[in-house]
N, C-alpha and C positions, 0 to 999 in steps of 0.2 A: 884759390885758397885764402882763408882769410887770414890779416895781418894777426900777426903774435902779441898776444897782452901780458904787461905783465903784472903778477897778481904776489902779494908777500903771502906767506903760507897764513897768516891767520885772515886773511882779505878772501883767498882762496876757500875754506873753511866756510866765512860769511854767506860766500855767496853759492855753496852747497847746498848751507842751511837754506836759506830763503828759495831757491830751485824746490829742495823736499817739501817745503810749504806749500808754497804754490801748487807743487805735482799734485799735492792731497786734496788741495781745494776742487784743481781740476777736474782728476779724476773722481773723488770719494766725494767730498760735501755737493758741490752744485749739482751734479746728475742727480744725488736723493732729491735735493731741493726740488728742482725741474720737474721732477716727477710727481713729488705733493702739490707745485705749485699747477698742474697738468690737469690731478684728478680733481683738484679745489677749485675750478673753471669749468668742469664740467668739460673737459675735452676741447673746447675753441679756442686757439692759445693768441688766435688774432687780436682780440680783444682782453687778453689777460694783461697786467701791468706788470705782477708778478715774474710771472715767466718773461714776456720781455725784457724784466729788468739785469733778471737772472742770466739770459741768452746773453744781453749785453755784459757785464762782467767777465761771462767765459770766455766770448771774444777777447778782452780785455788782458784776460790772467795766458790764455793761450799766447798773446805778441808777450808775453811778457817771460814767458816760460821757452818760447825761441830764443829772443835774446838772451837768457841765461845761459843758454845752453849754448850756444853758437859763441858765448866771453867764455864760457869754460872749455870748450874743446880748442880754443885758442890760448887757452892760457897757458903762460910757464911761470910757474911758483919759482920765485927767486930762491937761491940757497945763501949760507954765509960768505960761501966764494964772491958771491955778488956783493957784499959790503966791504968798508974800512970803516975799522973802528975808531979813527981820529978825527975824519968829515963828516959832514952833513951829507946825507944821502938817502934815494927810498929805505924805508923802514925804521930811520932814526927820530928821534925827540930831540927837534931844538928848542933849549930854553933862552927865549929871546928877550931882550929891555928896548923898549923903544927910548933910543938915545934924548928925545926932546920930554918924553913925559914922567920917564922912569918906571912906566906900566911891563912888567913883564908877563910872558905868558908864556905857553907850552904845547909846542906844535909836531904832529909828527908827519913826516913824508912819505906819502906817499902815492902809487901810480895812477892816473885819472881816471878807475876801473873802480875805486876805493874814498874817494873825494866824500867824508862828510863832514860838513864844518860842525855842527853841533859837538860833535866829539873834537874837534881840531887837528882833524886830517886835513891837509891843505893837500894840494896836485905840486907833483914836480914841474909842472906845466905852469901853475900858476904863477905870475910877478914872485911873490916871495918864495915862492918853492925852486922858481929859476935862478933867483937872487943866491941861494944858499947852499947849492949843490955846489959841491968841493970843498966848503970853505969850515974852519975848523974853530976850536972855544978860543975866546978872545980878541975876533976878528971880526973887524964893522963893516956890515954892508948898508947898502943903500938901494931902497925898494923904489919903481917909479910907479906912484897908486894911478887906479885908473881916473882918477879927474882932475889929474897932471903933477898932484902936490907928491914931493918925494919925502921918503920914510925915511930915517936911518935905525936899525937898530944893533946893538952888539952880543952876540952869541956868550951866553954865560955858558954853555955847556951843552954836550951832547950827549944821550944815550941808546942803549942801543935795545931793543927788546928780545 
């Protein structure tokens, strides 16, 4: 059986969406494709690029369409019983100063299923995501970055979504 993930309901949500996507590509777009890229070859698909290229993709969106599916059948969508609303914890927004440059920024946590930095999802798993779990507004931690140099920053605030 595989290990249990956990997913906050709108991480949960994400990755429904992108499973539906995928399914449609799967099943609906690339088989039409396959099939004009089939008759526009004249039948010998040994030699088509096209269709090659297309087989390969499918292969592709298919491992991709297991793993979605194999994270969601093990997922358990966190509920509020799962939070405190006074710590830092999956699902929360810390707003954090980095104590040496005074740059703050706006991080929210959450589980390694959900990690993307562009939006500034860190992982509970990560240096600061480890750093921050329990600890609550006002209270300084200290990050050890991965090329040894340590952070400190102070939590201005949490919220919750």
């Amino acid at each position: 059986m595989p290990k249990e993930t956990l997913l906050t309901k709108e991480g949960y949500k994400k990755k429904k969406a992108e499973l539906e996507q995928l399914e449609y590509r799967l099943y609906q777009e690339i088989p039409e494709r396959l099939k004009e890229a089939k008759d526009h070859g004249g039948g010998d698909v040994r030699e088509n690029r096209e269709y090659l290229y297309l087989k390969q993709e499918q292969d592709m969106i298919e491992a991709e369409v297991r793993a979605l599916r194999e994270l969601l059948e093990s997922a358990r969508v966190m509920t509020e019983d799962d939070f405190r609303a006074d710590e830092v914890g999956i699902g929360s927004r810390a707003i954090l100063e980095d104590v040496e440059t005074g740059e703050v920024g706006t991080y929210t946590l959450v589980p390694p299923a959900e990690v993307d930095l562009l939006e500034n999802k860190i992982g509970v798993d990560s240096p600061v995501g480890q750093a921050l779990q329990a600890y609550s507004k006002g209270k300084t931690i200290t990050v050890q970055a991965p090329e040894g140099k340590k952070i400190r920053y102070k939590i201005l605030g949490i919220e919750r979504r």
